[in-house]
Backbone bond lengths (Angstrom), bond angles and torsions (degrees), N, CA, C in turn:
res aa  C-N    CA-C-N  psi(-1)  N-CA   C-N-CA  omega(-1)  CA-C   N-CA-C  phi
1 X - - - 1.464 - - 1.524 109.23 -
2 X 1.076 107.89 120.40 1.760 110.50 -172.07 1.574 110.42 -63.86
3 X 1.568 122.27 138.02 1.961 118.86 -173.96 1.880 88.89 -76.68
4 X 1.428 95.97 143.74 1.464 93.29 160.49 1.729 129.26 -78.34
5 X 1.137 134.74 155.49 1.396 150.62 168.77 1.739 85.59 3.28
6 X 1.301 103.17 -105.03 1.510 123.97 -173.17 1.631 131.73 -8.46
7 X 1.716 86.84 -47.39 1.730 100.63 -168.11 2.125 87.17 -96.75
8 X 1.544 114.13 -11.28 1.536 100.16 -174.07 2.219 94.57 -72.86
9 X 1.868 97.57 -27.99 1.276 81.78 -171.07 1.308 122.77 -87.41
10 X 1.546 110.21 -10.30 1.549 130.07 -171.41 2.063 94.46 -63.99
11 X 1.733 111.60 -48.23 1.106 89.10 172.79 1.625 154.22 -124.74
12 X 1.637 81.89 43.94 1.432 120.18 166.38 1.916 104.55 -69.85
13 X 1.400 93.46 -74.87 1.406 105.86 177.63 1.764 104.05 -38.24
14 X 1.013 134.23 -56.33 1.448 133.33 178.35 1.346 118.87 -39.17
15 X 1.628 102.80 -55.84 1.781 111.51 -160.27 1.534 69.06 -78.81
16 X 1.258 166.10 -18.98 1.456 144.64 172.08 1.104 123.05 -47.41
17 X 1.874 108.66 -50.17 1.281 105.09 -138.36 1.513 81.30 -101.25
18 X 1.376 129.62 -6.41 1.415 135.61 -171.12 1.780 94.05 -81.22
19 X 1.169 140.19 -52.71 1.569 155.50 171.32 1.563 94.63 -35.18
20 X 1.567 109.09 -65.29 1.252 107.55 -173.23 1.393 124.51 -68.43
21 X 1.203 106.23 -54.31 1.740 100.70 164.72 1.335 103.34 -37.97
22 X 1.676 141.23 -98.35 1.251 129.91 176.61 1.259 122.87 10.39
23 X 1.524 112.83 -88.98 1.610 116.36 163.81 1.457 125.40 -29.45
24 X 1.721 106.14 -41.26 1.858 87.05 179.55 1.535 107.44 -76.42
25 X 1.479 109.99 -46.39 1.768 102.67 163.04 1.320 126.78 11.26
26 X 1.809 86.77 -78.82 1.394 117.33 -151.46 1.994 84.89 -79.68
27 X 0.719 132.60 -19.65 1.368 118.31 177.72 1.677 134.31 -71.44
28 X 1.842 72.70 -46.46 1.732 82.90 155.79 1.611 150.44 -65.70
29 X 1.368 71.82 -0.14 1.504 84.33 -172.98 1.659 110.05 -116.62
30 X 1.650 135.16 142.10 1.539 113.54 -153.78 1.659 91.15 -116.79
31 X 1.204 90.52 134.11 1.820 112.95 159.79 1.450 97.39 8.56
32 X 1.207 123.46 -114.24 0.981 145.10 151.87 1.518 124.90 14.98
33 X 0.920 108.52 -50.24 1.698 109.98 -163.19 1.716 98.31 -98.86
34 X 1.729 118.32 -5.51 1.329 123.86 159.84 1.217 108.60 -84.50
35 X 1.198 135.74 -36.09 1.411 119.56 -176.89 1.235 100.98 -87.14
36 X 1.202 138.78 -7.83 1.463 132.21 179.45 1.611 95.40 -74.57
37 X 1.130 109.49 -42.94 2.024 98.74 -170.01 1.287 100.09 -90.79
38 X 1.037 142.06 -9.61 1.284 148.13 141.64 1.617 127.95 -27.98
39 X 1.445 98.43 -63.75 1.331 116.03 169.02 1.856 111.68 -66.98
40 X 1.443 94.57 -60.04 1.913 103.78 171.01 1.849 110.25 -29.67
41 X 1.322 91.54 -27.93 2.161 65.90 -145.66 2.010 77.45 -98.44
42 X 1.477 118.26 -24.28 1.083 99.19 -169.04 1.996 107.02 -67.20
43 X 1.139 123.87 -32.02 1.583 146.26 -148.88 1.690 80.38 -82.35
44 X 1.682 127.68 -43.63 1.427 128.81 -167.38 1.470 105.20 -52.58
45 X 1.558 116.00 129.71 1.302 114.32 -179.59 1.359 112.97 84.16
46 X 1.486 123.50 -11.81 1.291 104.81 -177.47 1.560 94.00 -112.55
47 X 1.314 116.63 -67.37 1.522 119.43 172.78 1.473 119.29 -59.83
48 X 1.180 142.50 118.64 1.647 133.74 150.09 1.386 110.98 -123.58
49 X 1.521 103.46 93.67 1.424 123.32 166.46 1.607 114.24 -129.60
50 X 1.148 116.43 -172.36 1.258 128.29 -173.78 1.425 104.32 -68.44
51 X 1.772 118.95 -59.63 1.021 146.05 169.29 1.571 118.86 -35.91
52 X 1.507 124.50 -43.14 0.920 107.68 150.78 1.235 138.30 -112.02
53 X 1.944 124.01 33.30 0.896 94.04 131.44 1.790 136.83 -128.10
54 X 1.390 82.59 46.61 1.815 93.17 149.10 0.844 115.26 -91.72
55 X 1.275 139.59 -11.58 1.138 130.64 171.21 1.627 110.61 -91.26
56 X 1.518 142.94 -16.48 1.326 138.10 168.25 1.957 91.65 -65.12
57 X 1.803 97.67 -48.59 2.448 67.35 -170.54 1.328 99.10 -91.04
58 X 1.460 118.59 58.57 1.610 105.69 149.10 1.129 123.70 -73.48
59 X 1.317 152.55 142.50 1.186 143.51 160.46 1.927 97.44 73.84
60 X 0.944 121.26 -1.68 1.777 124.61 168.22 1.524 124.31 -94.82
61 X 1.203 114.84 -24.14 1.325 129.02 -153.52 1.554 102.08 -130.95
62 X 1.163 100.52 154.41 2.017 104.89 168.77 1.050 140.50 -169.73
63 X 1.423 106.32 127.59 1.670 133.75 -165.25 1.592 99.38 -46.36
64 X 1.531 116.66 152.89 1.342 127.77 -174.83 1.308 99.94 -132.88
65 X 1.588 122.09 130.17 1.243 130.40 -164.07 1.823 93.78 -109.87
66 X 1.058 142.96 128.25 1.493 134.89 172.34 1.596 92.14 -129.97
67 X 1.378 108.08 144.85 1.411 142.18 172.78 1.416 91.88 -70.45
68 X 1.342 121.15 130.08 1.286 121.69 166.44 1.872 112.75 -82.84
69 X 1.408 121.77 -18.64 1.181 129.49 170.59 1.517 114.23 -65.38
70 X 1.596 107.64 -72.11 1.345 109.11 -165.41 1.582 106.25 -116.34
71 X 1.055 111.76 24.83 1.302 121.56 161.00 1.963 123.67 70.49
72 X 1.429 87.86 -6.04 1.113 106.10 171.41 1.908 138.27 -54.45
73 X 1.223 105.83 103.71 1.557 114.27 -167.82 1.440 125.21 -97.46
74 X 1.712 115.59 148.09 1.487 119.96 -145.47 1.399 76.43 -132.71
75 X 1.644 134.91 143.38 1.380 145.96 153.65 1.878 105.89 -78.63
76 X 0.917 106.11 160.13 2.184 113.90 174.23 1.216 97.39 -156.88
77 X 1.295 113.49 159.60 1.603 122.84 161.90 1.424 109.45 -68.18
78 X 0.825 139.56 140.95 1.807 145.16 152.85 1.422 109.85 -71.80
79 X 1.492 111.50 122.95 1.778 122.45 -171.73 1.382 108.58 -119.80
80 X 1.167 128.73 96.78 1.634 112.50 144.32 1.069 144.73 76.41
81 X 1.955 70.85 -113.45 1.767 121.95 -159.21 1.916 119.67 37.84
82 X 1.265 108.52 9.97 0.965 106.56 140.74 1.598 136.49 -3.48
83 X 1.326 139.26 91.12 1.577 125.98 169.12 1.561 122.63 -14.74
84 X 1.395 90.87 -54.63 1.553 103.96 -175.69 1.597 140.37 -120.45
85 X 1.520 82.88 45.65 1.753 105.33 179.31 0.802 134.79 -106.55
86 X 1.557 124.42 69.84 1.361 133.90 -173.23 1.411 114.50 -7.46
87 X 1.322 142.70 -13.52 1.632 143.58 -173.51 1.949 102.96 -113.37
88 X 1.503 99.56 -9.78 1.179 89.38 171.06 1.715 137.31 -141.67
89 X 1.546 89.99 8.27 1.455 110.62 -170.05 1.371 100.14 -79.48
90 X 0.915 154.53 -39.88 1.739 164.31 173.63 1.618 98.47 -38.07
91 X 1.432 120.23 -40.74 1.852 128.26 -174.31 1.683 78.38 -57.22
92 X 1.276 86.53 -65.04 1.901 88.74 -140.96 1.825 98.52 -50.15
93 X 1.475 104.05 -62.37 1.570 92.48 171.05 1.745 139.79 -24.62
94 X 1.173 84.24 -56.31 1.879 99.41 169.94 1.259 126.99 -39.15
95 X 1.468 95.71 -55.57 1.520 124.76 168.81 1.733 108.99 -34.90
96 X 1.765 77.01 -75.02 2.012 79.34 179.45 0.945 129.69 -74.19
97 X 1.672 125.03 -9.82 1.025 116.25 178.14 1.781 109.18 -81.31
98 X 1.226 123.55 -4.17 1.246 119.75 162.87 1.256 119.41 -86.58
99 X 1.141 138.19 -31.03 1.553 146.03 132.11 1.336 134.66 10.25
100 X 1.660 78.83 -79.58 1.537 94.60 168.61 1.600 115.29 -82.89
101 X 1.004 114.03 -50.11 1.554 117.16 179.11 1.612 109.36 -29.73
102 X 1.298 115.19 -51.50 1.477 120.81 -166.27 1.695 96.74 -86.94
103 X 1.248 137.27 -28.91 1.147 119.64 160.43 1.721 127.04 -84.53
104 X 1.345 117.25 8.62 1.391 124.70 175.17 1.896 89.30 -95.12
105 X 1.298 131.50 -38.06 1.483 125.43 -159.25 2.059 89.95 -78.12
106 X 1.319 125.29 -1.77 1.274 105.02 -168.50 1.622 95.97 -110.26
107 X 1.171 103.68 -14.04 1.958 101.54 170.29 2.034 109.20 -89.04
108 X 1.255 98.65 165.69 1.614 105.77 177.69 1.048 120.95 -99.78
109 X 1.946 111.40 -28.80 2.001 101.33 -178.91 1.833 96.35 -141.99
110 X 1.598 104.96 76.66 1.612 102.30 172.35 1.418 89.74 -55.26
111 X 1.386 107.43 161.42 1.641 138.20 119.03 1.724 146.91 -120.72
112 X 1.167 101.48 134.00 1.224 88.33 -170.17 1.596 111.35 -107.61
113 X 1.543 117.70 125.37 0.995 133.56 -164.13 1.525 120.48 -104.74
114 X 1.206 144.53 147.76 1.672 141.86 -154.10 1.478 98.09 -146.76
115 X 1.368 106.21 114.58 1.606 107.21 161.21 1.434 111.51 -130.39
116 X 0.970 93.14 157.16 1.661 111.70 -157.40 1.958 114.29 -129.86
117 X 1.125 100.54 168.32 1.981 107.61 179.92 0.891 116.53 -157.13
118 X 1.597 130.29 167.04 1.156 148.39 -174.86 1.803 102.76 -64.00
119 X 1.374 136.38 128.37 0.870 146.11 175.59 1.646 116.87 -70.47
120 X 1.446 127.33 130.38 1.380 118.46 -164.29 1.509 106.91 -129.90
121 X 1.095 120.92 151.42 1.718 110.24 178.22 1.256 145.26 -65.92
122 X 0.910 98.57 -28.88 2.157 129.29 164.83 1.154 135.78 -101.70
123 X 1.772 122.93 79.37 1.285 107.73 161.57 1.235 147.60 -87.80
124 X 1.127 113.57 149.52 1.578 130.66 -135.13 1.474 98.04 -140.69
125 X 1.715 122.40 143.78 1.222 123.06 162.46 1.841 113.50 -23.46
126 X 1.402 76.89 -69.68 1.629 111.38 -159.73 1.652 114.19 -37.92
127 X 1.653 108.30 -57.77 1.533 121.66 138.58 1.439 126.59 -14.60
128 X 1.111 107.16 -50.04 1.974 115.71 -171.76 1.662 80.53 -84.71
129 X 1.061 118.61 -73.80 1.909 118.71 -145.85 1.914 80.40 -46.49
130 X 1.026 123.53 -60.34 1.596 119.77 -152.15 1.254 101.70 -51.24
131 X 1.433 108.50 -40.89 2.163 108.89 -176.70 1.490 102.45 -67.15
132 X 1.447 126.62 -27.84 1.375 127.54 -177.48 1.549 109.56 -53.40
133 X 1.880 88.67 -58.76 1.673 97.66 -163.03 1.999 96.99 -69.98
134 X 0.935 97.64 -21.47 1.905 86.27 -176.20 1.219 93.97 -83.59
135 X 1.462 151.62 -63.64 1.620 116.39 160.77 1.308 147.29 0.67
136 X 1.839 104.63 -53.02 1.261 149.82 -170.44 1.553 92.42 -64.74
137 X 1.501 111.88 -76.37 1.450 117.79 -176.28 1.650 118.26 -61.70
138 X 1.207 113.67 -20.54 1.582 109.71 -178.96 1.246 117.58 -98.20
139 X 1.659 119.46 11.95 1.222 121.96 159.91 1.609 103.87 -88.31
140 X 1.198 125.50 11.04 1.647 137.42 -178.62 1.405 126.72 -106.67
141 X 1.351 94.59 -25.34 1.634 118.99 -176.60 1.709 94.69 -53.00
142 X 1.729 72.12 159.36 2.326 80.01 173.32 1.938 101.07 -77.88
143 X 1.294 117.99 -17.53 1.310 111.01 -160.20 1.787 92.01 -87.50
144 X 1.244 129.91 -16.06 1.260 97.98 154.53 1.392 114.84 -118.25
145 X 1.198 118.55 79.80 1.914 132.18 175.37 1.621 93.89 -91.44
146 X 1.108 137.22 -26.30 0.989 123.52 -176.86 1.940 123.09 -90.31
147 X 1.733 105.73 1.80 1.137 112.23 -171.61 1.288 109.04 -82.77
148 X 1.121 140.92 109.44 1.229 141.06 157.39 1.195 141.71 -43.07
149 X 1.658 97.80 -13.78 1.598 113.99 -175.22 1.723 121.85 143.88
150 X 1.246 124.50 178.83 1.427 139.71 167.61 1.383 112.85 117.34
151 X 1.408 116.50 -157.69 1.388 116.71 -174.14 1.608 117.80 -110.88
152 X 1.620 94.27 174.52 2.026 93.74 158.84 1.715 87.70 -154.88
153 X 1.377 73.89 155.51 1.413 105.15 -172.62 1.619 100.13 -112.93
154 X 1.645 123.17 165.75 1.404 113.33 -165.20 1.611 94.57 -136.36
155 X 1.300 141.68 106.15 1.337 137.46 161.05 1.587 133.80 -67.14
156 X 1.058 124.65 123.79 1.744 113.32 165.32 1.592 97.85 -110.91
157 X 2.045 89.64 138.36 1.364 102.76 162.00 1.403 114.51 -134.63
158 X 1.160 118.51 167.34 1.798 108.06 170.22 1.738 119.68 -158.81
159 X 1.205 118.33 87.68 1.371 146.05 -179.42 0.958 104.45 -68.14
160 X 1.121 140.09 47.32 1.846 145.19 -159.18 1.326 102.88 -12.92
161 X 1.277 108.11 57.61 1.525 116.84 132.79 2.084 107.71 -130.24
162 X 1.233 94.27 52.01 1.634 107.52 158.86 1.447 104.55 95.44
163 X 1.237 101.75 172.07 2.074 101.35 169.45 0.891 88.70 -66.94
164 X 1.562 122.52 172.69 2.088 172.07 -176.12 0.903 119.68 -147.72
165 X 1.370 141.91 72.35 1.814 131.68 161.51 1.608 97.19 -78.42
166 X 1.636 102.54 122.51 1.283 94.04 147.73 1.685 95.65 -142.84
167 X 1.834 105.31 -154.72 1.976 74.02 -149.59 2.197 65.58 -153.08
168 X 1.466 78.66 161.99 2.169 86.70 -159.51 1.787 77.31 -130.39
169 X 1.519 100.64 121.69 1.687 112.87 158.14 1.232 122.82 -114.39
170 X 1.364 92.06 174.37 1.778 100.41 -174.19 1.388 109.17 -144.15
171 X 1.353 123.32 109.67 1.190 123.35 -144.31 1.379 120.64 -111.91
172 X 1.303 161.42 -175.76 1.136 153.97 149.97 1.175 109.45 -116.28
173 X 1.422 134.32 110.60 1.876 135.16 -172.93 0.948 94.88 167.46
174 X 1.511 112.72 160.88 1.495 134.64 -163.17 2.086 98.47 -84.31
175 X 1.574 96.46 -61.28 0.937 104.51 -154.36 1.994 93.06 -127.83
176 X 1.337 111.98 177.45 1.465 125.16 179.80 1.616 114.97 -118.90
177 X 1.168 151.75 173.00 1.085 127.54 146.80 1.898 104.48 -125.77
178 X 1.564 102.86 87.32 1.575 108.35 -164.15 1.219 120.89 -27.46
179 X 1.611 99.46 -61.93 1.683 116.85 174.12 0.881 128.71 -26.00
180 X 1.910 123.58 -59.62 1.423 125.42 158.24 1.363 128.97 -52.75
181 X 1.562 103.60 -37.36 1.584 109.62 -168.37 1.104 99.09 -67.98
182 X 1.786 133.68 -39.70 1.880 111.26 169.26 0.855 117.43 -84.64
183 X 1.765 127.38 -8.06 1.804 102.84 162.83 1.785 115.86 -69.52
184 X 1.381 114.57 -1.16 2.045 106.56 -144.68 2.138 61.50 -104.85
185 X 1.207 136.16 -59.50 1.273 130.49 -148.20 1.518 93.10 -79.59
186 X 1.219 135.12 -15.47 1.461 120.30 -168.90 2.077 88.81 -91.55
187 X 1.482 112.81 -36.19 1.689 68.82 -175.29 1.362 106.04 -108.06
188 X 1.361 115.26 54.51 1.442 128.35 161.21 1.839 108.53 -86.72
189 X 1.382 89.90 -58.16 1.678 94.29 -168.54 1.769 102.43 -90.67
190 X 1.346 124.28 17.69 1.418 148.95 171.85 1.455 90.35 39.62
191 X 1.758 101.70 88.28 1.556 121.91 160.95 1.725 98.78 -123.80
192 X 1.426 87.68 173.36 1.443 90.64 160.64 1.590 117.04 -92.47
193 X 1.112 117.37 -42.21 1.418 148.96 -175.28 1.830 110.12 -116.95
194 X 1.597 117.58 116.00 1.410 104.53 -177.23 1.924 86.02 -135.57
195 X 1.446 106.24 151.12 1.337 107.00 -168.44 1.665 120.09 -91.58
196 X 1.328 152.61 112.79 1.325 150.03 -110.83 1.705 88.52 -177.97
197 X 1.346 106.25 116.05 1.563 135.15 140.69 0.976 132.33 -162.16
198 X 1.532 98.30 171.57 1.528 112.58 -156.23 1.969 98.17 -108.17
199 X 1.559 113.93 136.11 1.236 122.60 -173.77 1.204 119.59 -110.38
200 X 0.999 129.57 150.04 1.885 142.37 -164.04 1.686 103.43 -71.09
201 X 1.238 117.91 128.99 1.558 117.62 -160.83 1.285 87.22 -135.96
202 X 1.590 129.36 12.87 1.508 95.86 168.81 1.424 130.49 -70.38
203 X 1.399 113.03 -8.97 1.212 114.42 171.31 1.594 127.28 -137.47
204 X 1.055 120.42 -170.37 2.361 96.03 -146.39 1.722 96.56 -87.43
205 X 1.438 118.38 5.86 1.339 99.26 168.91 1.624 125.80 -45.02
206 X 1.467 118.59 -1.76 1.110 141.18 -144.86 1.955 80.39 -91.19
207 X 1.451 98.50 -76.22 1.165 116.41 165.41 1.912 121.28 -2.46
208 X 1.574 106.94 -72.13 1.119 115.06 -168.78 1.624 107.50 -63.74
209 X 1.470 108.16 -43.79 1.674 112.39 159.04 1.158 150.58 -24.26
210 X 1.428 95.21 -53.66 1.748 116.06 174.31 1.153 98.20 -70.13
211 X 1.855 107.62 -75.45 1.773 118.36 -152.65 1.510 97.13 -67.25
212 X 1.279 149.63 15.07 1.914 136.42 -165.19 1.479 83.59 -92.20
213 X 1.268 99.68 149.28 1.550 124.07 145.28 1.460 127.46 10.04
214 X 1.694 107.52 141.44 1.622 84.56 165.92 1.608 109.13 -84.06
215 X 1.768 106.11 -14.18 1.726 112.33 174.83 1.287 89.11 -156.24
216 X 1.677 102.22 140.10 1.557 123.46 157.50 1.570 112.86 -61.79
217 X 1.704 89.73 132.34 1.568 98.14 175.90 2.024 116.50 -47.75
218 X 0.755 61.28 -9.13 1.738 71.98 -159.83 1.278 125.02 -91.39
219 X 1.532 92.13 -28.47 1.450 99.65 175.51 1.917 106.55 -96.99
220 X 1.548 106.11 -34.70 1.813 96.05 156.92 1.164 146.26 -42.79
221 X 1.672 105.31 -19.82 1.425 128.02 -167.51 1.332 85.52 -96.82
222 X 1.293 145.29 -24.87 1.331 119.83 -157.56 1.640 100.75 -90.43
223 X 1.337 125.81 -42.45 1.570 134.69 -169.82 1.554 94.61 -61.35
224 X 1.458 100.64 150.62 1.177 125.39 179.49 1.623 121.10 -63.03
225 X 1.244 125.21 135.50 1.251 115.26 170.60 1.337 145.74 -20.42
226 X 1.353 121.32 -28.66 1.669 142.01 -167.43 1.643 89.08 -84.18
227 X 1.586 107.23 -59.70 1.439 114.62 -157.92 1.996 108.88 -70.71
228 X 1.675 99.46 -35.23 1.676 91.59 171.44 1.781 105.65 -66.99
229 X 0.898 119.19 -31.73 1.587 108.71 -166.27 1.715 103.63 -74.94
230 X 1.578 117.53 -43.47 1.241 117.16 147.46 1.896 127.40 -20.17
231 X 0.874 81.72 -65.29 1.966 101.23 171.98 1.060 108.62 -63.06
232 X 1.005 119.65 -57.76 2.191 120.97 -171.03 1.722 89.05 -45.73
233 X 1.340 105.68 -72.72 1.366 123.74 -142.26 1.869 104.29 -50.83
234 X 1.578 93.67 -56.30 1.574 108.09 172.37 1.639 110.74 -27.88
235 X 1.484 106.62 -61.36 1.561 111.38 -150.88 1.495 96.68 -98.68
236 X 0.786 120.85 -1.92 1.813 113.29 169.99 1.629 104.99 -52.21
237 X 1.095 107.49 134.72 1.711 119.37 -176.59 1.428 127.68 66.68
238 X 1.400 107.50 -2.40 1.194 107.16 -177.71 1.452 125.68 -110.87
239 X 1.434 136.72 151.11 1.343 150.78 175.26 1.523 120.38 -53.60
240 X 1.578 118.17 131.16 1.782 95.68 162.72 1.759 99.12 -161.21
241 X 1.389 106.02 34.82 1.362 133.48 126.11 1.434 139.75 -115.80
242 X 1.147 102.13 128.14 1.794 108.31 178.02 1.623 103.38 -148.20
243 X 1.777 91.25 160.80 1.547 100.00 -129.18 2.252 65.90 -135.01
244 X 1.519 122.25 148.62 1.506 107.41 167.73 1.747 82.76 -172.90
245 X 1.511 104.42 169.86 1.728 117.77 174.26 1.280 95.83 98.57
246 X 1.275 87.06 -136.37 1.704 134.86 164.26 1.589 110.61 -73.23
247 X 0.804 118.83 -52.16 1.807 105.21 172.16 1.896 118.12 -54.27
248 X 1.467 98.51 -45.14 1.684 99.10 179.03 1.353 103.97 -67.75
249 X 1.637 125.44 -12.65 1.465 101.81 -150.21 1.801 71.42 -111.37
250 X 0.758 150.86 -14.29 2.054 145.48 165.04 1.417 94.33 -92.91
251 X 1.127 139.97 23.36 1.753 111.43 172.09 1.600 87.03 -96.31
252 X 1.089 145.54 -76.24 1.480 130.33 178.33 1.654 128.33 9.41
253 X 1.187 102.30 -64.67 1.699 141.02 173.62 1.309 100.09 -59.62
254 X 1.719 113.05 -82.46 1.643 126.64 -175.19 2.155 95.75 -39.47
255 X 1.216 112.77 -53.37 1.402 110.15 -146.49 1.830 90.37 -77.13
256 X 1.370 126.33 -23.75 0.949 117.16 -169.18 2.333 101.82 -88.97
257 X 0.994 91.17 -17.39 1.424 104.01 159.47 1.489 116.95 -68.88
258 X 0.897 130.28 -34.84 1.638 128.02 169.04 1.526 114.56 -94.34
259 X 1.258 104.14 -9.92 2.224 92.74 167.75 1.276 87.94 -81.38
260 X 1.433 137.60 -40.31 1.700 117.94 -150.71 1.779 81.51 -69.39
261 X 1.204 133.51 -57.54 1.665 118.25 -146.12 2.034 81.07 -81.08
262 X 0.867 115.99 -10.73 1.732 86.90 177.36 1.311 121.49 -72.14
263 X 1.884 116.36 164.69 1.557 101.69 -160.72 1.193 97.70 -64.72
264 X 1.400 100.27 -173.65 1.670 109.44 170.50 1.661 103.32 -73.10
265 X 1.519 100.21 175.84 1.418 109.23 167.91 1.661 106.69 -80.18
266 X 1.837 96.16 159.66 1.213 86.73 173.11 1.533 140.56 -84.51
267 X 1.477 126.78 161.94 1.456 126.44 179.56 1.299 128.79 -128.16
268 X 1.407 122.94 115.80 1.169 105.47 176.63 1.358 148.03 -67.24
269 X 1.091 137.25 178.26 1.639 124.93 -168.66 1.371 108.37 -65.98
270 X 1.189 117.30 -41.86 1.023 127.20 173.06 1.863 142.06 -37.06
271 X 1.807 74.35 -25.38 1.031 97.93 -155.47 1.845 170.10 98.92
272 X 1.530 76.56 -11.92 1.405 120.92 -179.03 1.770 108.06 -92.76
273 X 1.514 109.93 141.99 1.633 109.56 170.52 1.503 121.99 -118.68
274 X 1.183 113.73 -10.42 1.222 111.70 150.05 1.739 142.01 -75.32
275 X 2.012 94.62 127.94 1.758 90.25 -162.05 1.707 89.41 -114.22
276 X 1.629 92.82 164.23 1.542 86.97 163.32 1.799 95.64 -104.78
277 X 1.134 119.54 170.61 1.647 120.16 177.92 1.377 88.34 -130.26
278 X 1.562 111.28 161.66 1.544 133.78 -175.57 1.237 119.72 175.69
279 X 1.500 109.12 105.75 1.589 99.03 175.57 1.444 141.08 -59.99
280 X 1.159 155.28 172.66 1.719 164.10 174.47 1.291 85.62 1.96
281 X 1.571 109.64 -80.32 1.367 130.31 -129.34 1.704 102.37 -72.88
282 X 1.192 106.53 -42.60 1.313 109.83 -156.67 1.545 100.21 -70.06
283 X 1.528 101.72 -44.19 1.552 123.59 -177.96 1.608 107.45 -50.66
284 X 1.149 133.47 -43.94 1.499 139.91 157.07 1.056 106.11 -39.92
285 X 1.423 125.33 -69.08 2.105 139.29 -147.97 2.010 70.49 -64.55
286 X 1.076 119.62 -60.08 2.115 126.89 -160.09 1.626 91.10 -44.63
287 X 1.514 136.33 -51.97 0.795 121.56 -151.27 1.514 97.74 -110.43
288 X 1.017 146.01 -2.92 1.362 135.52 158.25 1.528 110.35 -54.84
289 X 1.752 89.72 -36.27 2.017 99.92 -171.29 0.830 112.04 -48.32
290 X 1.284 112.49 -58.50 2.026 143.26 -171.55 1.764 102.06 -43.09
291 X 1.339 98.39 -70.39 1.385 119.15 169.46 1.849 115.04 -34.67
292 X 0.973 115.84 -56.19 1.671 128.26 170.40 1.365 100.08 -54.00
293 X 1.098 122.69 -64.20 1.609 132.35 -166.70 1.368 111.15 -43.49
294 X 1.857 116.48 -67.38 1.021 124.03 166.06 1.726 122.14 -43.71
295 X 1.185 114.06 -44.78 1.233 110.39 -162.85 1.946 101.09 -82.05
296 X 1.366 108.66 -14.27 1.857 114.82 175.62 1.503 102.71 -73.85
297 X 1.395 114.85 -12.11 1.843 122.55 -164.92 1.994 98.08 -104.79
């Protein structure tokens, strides 16, 4: 039986206003803090360590700052800092990307260079340390005698066609000599053929390269449960920035160049700069105390 005019527009207007609600939803809520529960509920049941669960009250829970003078108390989110916590990997980035930025403006011809490997099915500590130490050794090679220095950074991705470490530098040298640089990296990671270039640094896209992630929030959230808990476990404790040359020997300098422009510390009204800090829990057990005390008086 065909709807008449009225009720075709009565539920047009509906599936509208239902679209739109959705959309504001989804607005309210930030990038980030979806792939964080994303990741949470998939890791639940599989991981039970410490590690993850500081990482479930990230962004749930919150630190209490009290004035040790006048007793005066400030609430914060509780973070992590986690490598790979979508709510907190952006700090650490920031960080370096000011780092490096101010030590790329004191050289004349960065480059930033990309090497890459055969993708394998299982990651494993053991896997990462080996891409480390072949890093390690190809800052030794004759094909970079001419590097003066800088960093690399180390990426994981996985397009279910297997893990990908490959690793994004930033170099100090005039020039490269490609040819060598994929024969010295191909029989590092024992290929015949390993894939190696050099990327356009005139401008700071360079930047976002180096200092990003060891994995996008976004793209962690998408892999299946087995394979994030895979990942957590792998990279717990381990490195996938390093800093050598001329960059290690100015990060001292560079880093003491970014406390002077950082804000000040904080102060209370009071006047006072000493805080005590304490998370949720403890901050409760503090005020139950208080509470006892008074009521023994």
């Amino acid at each position: 039986m065909p709807q008449s005019a009225p009720l075709q527009t009565l539920i047009r207007e509906r599936a509208r206003a239902r679209r739109d609600r959705e959309r504001a939803q989804k607005s309210l809520l930030d990038d980030n803090d979806c792939f964080h529960e994303t990741i949470r509920t998939k890791l639940a049941g599989l991981l039970d360590s410490t590690q993850f669960w500081n990482f479930s009250r990230c962004g749930q829970e919150k630190v209490f700052r009290t004035c040790k003078s006048c007793q005066a108390t400030e609430a914060f989110e509780y973070h992590c800092s986690l490598k790979w916590c979508p709510r907190c990997a952006y700090r650490v980035t920031a960080t370096r990307k000011k780092l490096i930025g101010l030590w790329a403006s004191k050289i004349t011809q960065p480059k930033h260079l990309v090497l890459t490997q055969k993708n394998f099915p299982v990651l494993t500590r053991r896997s990462i340390r080996e891409m480390t130490r072949n890093l390690y050794h190809m800052r030794r090679r004759k094909s970079f005698a001419a590097v003066k220095g800088g960093c690399v950074s180390v990426e994981i991705t996985n397009e279910k066609r297997g893990w990908h470490l490959h690793s994004h530098w930033l170099l100090d040298c005039r020039w490269l000599n490609m040819t060598a640089v994929c024969s010295d990296w191909s029989s590092l990671v024992g290929q015949d053929f390993a894939i190696a270039k050099v990327k356009d640094c005139r401008n700071e896209q360079y930047l976002q390269e180096v200092s990003k992630y060891v994995v996008e929030g976004s793209e962690l959230a998408k892999w299946p449960a087995d394979q994030v808990n895979e990942f957590v476990r792998a990279v717990k404790g381990l490195r996938f920035f390093f800093s050598f040359g001329s960059l290690f020997k100015l990060a001292p300098e560079i880093r003491r160049e970014l406390f002077a422009t950082a804000p000040p510390s904080p102060v209370c009204d009071c006047g006072c700069s000493d805080f005590a800090y304490e998370d949720e829990a403890t901050a409760i057990c503090h005020d139950i105390e208080r509470l006892n005390r008074r009521k023994r008086r």
